[in-house]
C-alpha positions in Angstrom: -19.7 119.4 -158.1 -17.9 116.5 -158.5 -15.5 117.6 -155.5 -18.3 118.2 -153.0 -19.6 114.7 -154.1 -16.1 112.9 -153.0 -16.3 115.0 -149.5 -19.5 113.7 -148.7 -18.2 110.0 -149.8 -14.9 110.2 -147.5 -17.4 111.7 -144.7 -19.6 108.9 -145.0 -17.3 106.3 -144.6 -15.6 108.2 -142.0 -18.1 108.0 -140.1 -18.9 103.6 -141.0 -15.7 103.1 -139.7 -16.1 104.7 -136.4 -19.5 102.7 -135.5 -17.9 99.8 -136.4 -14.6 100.5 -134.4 -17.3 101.4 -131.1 -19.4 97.9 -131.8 -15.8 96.3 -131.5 -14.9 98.2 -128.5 -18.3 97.1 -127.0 -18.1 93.3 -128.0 -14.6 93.1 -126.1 -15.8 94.6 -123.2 -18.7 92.4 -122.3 -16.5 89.4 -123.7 -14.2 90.7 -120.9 -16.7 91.3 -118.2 -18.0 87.9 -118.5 -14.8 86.2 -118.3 -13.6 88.1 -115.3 -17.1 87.7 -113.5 -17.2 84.2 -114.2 -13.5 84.0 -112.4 -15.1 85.8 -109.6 -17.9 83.4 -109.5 -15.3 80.6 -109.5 -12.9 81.9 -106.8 -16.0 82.6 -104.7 -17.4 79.2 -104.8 -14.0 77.5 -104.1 -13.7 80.2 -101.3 -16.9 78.8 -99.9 -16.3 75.1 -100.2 -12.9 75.5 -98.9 -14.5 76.9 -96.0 -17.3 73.9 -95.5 -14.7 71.4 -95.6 -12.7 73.6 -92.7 -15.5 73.7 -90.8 -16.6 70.3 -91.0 -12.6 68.6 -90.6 -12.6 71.2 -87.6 -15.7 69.7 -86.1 -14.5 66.3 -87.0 -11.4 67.1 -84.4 -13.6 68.4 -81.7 -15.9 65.1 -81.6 -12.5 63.6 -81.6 -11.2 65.0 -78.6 -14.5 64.5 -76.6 -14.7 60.7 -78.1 -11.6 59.3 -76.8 -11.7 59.4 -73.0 -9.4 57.2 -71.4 -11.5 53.8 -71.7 -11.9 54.5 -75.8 -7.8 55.2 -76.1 -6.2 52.1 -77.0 -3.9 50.9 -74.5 -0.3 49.4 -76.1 2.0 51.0 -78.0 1.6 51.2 -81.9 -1.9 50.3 -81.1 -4.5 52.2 -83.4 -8.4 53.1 -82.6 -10.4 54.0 -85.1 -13.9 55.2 -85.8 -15.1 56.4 -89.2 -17.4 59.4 -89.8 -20.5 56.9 -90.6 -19.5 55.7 -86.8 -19.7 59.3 -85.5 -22.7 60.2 -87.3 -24.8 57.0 -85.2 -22.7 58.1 -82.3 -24.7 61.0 -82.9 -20.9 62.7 -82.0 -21.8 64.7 -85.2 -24.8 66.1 -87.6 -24.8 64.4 -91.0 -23.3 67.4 -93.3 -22.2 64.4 -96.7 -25.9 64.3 -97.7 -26.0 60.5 -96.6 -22.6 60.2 -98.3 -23.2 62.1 -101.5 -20.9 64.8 -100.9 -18.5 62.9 -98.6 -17.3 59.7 -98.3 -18.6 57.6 -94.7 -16.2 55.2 -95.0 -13.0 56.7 -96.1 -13.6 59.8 -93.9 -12.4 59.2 -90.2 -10.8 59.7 -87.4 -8.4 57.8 -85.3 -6.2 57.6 -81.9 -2.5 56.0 -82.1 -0.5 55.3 -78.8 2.9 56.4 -79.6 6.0 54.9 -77.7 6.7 58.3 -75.4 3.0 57.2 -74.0 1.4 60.3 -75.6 -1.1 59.6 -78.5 -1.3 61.1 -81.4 -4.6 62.1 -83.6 -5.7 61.8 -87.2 -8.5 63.5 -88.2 -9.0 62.8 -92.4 -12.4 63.8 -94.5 -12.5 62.9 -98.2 -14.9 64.8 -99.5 -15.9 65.1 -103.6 -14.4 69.1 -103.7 -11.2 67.4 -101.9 -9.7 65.5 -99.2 -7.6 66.4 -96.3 -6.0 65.3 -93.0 -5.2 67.0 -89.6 -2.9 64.9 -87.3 -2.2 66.5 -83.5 -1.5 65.0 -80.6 -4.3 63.9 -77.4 -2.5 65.2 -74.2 -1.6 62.8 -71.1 -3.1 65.5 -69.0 -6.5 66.8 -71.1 -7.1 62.6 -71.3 -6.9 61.9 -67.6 -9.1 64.7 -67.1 -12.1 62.9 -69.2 -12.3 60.2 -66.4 -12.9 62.9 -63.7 -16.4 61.8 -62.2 -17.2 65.6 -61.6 -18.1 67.0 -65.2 -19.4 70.4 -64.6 -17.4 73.2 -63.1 -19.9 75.0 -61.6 -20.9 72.1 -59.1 -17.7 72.8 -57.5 -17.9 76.4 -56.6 -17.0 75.5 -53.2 -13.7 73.2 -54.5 -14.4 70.5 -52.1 -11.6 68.9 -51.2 -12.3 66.3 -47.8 -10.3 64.5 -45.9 -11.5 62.0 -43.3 -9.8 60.1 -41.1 -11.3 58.0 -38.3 -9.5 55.5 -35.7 -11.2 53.8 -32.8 -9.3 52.4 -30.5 -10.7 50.8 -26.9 -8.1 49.4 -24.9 -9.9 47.2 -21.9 -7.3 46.2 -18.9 -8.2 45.6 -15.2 -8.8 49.3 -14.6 -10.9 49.5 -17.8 -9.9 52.6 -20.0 -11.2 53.5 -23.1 -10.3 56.0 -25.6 -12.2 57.3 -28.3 -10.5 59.8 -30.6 -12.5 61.3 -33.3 -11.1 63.8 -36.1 -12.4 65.5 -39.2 -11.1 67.9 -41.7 -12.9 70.6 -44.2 -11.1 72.8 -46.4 -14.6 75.1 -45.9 -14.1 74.5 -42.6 -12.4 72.3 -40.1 -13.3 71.4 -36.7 -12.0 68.6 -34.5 -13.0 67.1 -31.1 -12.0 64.7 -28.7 -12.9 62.7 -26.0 -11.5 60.3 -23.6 -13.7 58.1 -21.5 -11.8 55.9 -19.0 -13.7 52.6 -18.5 -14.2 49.5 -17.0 -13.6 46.8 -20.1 -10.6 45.3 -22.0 -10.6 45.3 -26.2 -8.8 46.6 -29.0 -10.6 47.1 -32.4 -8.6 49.2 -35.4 -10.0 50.0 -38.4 -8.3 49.3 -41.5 -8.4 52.2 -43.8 -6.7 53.0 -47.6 -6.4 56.4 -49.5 -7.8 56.8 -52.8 -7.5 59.1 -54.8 -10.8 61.3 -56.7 -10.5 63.3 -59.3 -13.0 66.5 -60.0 -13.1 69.7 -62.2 -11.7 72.8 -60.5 -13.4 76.2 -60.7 -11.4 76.8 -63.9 -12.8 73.9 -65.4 -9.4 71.7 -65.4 -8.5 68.7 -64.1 -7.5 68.6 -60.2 -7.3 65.6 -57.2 -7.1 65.0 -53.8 -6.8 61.8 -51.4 -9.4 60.6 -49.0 -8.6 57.5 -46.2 -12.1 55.4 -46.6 -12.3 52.0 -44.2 -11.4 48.6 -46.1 -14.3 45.9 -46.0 -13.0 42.9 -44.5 -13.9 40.3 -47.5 -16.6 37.9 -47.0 -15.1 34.3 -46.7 -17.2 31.1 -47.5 -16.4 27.3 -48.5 -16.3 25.0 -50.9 -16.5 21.1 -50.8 -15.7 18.4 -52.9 -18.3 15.9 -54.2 -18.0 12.9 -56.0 -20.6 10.5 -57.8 -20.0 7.2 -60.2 -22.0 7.3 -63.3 -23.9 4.1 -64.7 -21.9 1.1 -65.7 -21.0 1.8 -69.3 -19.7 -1.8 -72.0 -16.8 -0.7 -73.1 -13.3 0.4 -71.3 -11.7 3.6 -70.7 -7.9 4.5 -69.0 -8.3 7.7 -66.7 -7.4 8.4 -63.2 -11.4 8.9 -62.9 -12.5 5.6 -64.4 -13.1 2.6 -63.2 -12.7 -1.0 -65.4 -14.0 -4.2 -64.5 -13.9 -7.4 -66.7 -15.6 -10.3 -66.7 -16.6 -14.1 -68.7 -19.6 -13.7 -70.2 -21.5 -16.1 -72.4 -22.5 -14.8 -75.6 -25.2 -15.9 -78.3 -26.5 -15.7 -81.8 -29.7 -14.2 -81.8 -31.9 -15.5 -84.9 -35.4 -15.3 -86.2 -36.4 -18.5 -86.9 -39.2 -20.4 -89.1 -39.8 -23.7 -90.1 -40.8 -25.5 -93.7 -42.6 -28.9 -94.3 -42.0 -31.4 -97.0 -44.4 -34.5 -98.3 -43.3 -36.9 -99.7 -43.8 -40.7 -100.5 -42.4 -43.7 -101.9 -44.7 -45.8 -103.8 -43.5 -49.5 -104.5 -45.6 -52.2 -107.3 -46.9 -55.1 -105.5 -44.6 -56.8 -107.1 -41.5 -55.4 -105.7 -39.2 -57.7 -104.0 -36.7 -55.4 -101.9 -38.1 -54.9 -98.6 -35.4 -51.2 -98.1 -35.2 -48.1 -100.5 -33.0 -45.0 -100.0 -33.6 -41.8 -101.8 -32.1 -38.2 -101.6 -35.1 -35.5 -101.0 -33.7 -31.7 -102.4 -35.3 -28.9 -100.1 -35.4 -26.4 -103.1 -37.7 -23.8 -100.9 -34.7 -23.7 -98.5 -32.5 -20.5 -99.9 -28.9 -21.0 -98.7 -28.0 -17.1 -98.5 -31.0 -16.4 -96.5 -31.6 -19.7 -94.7 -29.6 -21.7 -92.6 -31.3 -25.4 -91.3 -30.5 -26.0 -88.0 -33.4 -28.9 -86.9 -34.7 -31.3 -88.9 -37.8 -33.9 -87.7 -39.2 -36.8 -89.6 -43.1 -38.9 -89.0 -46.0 -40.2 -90.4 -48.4 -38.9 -92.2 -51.1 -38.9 -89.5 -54.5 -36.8 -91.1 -56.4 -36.5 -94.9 -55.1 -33.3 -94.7 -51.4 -34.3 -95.3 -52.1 -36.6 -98.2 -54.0 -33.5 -99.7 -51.0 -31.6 -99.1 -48.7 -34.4 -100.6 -50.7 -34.0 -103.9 -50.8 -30.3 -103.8 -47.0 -30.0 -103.6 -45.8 -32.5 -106.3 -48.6 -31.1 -109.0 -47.4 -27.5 -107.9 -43.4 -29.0 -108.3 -45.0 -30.8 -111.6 -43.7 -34.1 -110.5 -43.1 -37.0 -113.1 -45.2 -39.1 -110.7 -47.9 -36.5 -110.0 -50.3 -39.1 -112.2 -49.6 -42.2 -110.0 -52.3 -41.3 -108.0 -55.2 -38.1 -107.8 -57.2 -39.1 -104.7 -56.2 -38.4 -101.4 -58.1 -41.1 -100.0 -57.4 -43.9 -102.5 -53.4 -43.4 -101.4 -54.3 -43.2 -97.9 -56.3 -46.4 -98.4 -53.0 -47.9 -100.5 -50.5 -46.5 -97.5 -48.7 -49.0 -95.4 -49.6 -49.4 -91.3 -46.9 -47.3 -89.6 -46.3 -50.5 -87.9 -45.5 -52.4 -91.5 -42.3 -49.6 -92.7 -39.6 -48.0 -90.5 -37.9 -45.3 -92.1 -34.6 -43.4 -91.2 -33.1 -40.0 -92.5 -30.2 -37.4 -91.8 -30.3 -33.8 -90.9 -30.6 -31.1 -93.6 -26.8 -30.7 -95.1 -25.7 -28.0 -97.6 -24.5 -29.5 -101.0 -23.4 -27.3 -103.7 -26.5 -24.5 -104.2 -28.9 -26.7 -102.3 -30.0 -27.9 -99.2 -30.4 -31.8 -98.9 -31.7 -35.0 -96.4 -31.2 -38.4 -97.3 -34.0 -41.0 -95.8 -34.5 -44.9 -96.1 -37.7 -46.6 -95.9 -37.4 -50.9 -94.5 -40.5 -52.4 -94.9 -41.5 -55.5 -92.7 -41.8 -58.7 -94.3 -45.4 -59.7 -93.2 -46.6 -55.9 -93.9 -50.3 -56.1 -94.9 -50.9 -54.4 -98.3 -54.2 -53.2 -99.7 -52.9 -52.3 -103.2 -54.1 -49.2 -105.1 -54.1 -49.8 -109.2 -52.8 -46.7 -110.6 -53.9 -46.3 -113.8 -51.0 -44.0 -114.8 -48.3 -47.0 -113.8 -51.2 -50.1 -115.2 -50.3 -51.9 -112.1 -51.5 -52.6 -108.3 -49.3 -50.4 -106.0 -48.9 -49.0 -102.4 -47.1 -45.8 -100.7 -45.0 -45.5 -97.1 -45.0 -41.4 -97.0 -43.3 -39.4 -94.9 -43.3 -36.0 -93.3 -40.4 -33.7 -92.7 -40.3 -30.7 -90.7 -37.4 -28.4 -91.0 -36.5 -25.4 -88.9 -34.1 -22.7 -90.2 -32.5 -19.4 -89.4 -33.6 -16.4 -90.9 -29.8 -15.2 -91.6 -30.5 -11.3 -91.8 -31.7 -10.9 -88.9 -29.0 -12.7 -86.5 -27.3 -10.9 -83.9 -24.7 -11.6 -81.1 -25.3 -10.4 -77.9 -24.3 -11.1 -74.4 -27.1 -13.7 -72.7 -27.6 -11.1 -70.2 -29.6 -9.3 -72.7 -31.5 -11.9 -74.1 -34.7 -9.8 -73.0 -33.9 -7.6 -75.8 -35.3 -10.2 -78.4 -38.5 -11.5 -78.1 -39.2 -13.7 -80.5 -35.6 -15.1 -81.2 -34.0 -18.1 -80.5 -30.5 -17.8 -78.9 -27.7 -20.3 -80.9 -23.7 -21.1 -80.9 -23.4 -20.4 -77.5 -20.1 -18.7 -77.0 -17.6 -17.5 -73.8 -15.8 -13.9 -74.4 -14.3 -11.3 -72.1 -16.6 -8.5 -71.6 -15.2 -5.3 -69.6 -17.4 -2.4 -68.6 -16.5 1.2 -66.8 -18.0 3.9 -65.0 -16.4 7.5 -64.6 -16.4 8.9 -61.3 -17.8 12.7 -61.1 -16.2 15.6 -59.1 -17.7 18.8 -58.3 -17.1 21.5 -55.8 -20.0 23.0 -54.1 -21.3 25.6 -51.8 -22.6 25.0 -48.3 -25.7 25.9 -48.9 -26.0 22.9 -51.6 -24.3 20.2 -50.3 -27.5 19.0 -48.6 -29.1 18.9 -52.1 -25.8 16.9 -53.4 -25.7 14.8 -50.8 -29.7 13.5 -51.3 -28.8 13.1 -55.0 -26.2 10.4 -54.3 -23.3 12.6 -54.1 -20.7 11.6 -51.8 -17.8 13.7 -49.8 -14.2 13.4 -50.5 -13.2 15.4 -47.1 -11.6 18.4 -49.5 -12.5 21.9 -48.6 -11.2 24.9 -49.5 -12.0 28.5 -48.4 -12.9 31.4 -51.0 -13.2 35.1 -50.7 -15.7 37.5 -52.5 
């Protein structure tokens, strides 16, 4: 019993061990499959990229070669053109295959034409891309890249390879028996026929045409490059002439040394041109009755008279002759607060009191500068048998009787001087012209020169223009 217990045991786990060993053996193998299709995957995907990018480098080369025609090549030695794949792309020389630069770079991608010193140029074509960059270089034929500037582009235009020569010479000799011979020829690889014919005349001239070969270039039947020469007449070049114009501008102040300048220099008088304005000052002298001097001098300070903005240059003295001036007397020495403004308040009592202008004489100086103020010194004489008819100031507590005077003085406004030549004294209205001065004062004028065509000189000449006799013949 016991034994066939134990046999089923072993059997049991006989049989544990096997279904474990198969879910190993399974687990490896779809570990292993996996891995080894996910290395397929891998290879595949690099296979396909690896093809993109030698499809699109290819292409790159192509637009290349069909970009740099002969005009596009640079033209010295060790000289480099180049044109990035965001330039090809505008050019529309290419379709955009970076996904507006997400997969490739525009900038770094590009291609460009060297001229190496054996005259041949060489290509790089380079396309950085984010799977991987790359660069072709090969080399742009002397031949392949004279055959871009052929003006024939499709080969089967030319089925008939067209290659033309024509030559033509007139020639008409006139003498006294009058011969001429005309001598026509033309040549077709298609076909060629020529004629001639000789007419003998009755007229004497010889005209040859000038003619030059040059060269055209066309695409052959199988599509290369191919060339032939052609004589075509040479147009005589149209002649025409030039002439020389001159003209002086307006007198300018000022000199100049030139060949095409002209000085002259001349005395001039000069002058200060000032604003002016003038100032009056009342004043009076007032003597008591009992005053025995018959002269009194007395220094009057013209305080309203700024020195840095004011410069006197007049100065006029005379009586007081209206109420309105003693008025204005009073006005200025209570608006000065004089130490005598009390003497007397009435205009017409001091008129009353004032002297005959025939009974006091006075005399006084121009305006002089003295320290920070302007100044005048006057004296009043009065005659011996003047007739008084005292006023009694109650300020004073005596009779008493005034000899004024009036003083009108002009001055410069300083700011607004200027010195100019007296030919211009039009300029400033309202100034007064001082310190009259002589000076040397030069002006020029610059003489013009043009070349015109015949067909303006007319126009020139109405303008003022003048000929200088200089012509000159051009071609165009």
């Amino acid at each position: 019993m016991y034994e066939e217990s134990d046999k089923k045991f072993i059997s049991g786990n006989v049989i544990l061990l096997i279904l474990k060993l198969v879910l190993l053996a399974i687990f490896v193998f779809i570990i292993c499959w996996l891995f080894l299709n996910n290395n397929n995957k891998k290879k595949e995907t690099t296979k396909n990229v690896d093809n993109t990018f030698i499809t699109n480098i290819n292409a790159m080369k192509e637009s290349a070669f069909e970009y740099f025609t002969s005009d596009k090549l640079p033209s010295k030695s060790g000289q480099i053109v180049k044109l990035t794949l965001e330039d090809m792309i505008k050019e529309k020389l290419l379709l955009d295959f970076t996904e507006n630069g997400k997969t490739c770079s525009l900038t770094d991608s590009y291609v460009q034409a060297t001229k190496t010193s054996d005259d041949n140029y060489a290509l790089k074509v380079n396309l950085d891309c984010k799977d991987g960059s790359d660069f072709i270089v090969t080399n742009i034929e002397k031949d392949n890249k004279a055959c871009t500037t052929c003006p024939i582009t499709n080969p089967d235009n030319n089925t008939n390879n067209n290659n033309n020569t024509s030559t033509n010479t007139n020639t008409n000799t006139n003498t006294s028996t009058n011969t001429n011979t005309n001598t026509n020829t033309t040549t077709n690889n298609n076909s060629s026929s020529s004629s001639s014919s000789s007419n003998k005349g009755s007229s004497t001239s010889t005209t040859t045409t000038v003619v030059k070969k040059v060269t055209y270039k066309y695409y052959n039947l199988c599509g290369s490059c191919d060339s032939t020469e052609k004589e075509e007449p040479v147009k005589e070049p149209k002649k025409y002439n030039l002439y020389r114009v001159y003209k002086y501008t307006d007198w300018i102040d000022g000199s100049k040394v030139g060949t095409n300048y002209e000085n002259k220099c001349e005395n001039v008088k000069t002058y200060n041109y000032c604003q002016t304005g003038t100032l009056q000052y009342y004043m009076s002298c007032f003597f008591p009755t009992t005053y025995t001097k018959n002269s009194y001098s007395k220094t009057l300070y013209l305080n309203e008279l700024n020195y840095k903005t004011m410069e006197p240059y007049e100065t006029t003295a005379n009586y007081y002759t209206s109420i309105s001036d003693y008025e204005a007397f009073l006005n200025q020495i209570n608006k000065n607060n004089d130490k005598n403004k009390d003497v007397v308040k009435n205009a017409q009592d001091m008129a009353n009191a004032t002297l005959n202008k025939n009974d006091y004489k006075f005399t006084y100086s121009q305006v002089y500068r003295s320290g920070l103020y302007y100044k005048v010194d006057f004296e009043v004489t009065i005659n011996d048998n003047a007739k008084i008819n005292p006023y009694y100031s109650e300020f004073l507590k005596q009779n008493v009787y005034f000899t004024p005077i009036k003083f009108n003085v002009k001055f410069k406004k300083i700011d607004t001087c200027v010195r100019d030549l007296s030919t211009n004294k039009n300029k400033y209205n309202g100034y007064t012209a001082f310190d009259e001065e002589t000076t040397k004062a030069c002006k020029y004028r610059e003489k013009l020169y043009k070349w015109v065509s015949e067909q303006e000189i007319d126009k020139y000449l109405k303008d003022g223009w003048v000929k200088t006799g200089e012509v000159v013949q051009k071609t165009m």
